[in-house]
C-alpha positions in Angstrom: 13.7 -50.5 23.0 11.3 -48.9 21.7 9.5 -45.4 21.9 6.6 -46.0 24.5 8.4 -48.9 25.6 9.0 -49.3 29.7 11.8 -51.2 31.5 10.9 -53.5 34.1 11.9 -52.0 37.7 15.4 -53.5 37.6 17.0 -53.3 33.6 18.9 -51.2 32.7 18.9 -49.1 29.5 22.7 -48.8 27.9 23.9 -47.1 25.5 21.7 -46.6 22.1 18.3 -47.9 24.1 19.5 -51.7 24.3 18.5 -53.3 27.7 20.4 -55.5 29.9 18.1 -57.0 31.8 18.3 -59.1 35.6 17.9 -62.7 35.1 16.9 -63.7 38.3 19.3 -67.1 37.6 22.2 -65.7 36.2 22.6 -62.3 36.9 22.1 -59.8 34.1 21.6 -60.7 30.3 22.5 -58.5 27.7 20.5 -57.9 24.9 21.3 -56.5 21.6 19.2 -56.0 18.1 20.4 -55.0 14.8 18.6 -54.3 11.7 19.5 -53.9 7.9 17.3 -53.4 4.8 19.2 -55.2 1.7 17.8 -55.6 -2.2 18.2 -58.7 -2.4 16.7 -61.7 -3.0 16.1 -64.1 0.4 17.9 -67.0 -1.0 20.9 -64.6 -2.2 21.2 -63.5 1.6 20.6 -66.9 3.0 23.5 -68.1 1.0 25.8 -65.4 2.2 25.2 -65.5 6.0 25.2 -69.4 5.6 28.7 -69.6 3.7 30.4 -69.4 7.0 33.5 -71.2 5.5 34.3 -67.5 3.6 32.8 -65.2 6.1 36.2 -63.9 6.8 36.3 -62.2 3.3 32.7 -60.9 3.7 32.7 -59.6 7.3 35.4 -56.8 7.7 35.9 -57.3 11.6 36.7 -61.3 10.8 40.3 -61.9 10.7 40.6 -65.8 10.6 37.9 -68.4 10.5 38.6 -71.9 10.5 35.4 -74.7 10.1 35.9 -77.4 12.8 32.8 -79.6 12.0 30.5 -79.7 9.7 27.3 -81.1 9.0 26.0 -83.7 6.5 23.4 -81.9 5.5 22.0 -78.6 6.1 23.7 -75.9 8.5 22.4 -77.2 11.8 26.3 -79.2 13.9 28.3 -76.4 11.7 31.0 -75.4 14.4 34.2 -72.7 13.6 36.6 -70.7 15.6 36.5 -67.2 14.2 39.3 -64.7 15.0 37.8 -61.2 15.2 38.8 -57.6 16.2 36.7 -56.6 19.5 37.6 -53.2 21.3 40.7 -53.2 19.7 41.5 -56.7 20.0 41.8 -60.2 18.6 39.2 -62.4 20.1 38.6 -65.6 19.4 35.6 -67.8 19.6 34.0 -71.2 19.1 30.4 -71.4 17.3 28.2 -73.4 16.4 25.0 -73.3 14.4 22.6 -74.9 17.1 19.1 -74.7 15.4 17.8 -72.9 11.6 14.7 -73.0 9.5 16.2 -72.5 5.6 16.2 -69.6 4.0 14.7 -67.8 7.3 16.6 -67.5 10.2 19.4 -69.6 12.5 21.2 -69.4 15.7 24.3 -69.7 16.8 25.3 -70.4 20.4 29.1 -69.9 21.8 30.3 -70.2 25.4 32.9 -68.1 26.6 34.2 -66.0 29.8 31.6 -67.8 31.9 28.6 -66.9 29.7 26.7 -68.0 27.1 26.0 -65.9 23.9 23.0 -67.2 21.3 23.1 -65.1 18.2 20.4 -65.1 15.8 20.1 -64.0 12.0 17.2 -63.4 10.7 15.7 -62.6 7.1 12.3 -61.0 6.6 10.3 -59.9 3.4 10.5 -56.5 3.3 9.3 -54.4 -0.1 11.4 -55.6 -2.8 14.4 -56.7 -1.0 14.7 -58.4 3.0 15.3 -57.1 6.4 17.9 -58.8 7.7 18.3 -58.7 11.6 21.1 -59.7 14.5 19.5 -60.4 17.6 22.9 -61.2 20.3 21.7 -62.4 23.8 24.6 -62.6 26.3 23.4 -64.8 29.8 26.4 -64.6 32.6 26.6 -68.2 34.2 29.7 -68.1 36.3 30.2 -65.9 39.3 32.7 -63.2 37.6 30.3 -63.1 34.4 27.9 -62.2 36.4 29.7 -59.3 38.8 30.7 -58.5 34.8 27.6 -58.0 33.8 25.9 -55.4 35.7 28.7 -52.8 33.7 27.7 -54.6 30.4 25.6 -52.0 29.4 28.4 -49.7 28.6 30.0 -51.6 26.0 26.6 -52.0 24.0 26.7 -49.3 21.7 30.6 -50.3 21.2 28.8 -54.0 20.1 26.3 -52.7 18.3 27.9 -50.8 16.0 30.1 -53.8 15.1 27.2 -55.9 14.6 25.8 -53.0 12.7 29.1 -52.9 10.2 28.7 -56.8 10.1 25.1 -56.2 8.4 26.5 -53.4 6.3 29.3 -55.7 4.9 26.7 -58.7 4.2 24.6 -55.5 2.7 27.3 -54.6 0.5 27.8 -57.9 -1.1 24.3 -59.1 -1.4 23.3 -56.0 -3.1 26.8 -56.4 -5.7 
């Protein structure tokens, strides 16, 4: 959110201004958005974020990654499990890049714990360098995602900041 910005009647505002919002389907969707400004080059940061294969040794949080499909051409059908440290914990989750425009912005969709979660990256001209942003939409679809997702909105400012260090960490070697 932003300043001057209102909520509908029923979101709620979490932690650090993010809204999680009632879908009148599903329950509540979370919303998060990230932002980092990197000098860069577009096509240097559309490489990075696209080279999923070695994300593990440019994303701190990523502890294993493993590619299960890939595509024959472009990044659109690219599917991976990736091993991560959430809250303390290894999670685990499958991906898959479901839609991109090159050198611009794709999204990846996952399904997990009765939700589904669409992530999108996204590069913009910005000065000399890019803006690169995460925007992470989490839409409960089973009964206990959904109880789960009324309390969602504590957590955000735990997510985030790890999305925010993800950034950082594509930042840091774009900028190298």
């Amino acid at each position: 959110m932003q300043p001057g910005d209102t909520l509908a009647r029923d979101e709620i505002t979490g932690a650090l201004g993010d809204v999680v919002r009632p879908d009148t389907k599903e329950g509540y969707a979370m919303s998060i958005q990230v932002t980092e400004r990197i000098q860069a080059p577009r096509e240097r940061v559309w490489e990075i974020i696209t080279d999923i294969e070695h994300a593990a040794e440019t994303i701190s949080a990523i502890t294993e990654l493993t590619v299960l499909e890939r595509p024959a051409t472009g990044v659109v059908g690219l599917k991976w499990t990736e091993a991560r440290l959430m809250f303390g914990k290894e999670a685990t989750e499958t991906m898959w890049i479901s839609a991109a425009e090159e050198n611009h912005w794709y999204e990846t969709t996952a399904e997990s714990h009765g939700a589904i979660y669409k992530t999108r990256l996204e590069i913009r001209d910005a000065g000399d360098g890019v803006e690169l942003s995460m925007n992470f939409d989490a839409t409960p679809m089973s009964l206990f995602a959904r109880i789960m997702s009324v309390t969602s909105f504590l957590l955000n400012g735990t997510i985030k900041k790890a999305f925010q260090r993800d950034l950082q960490d594509i930042k840091q070697l774009a900028e190298r």
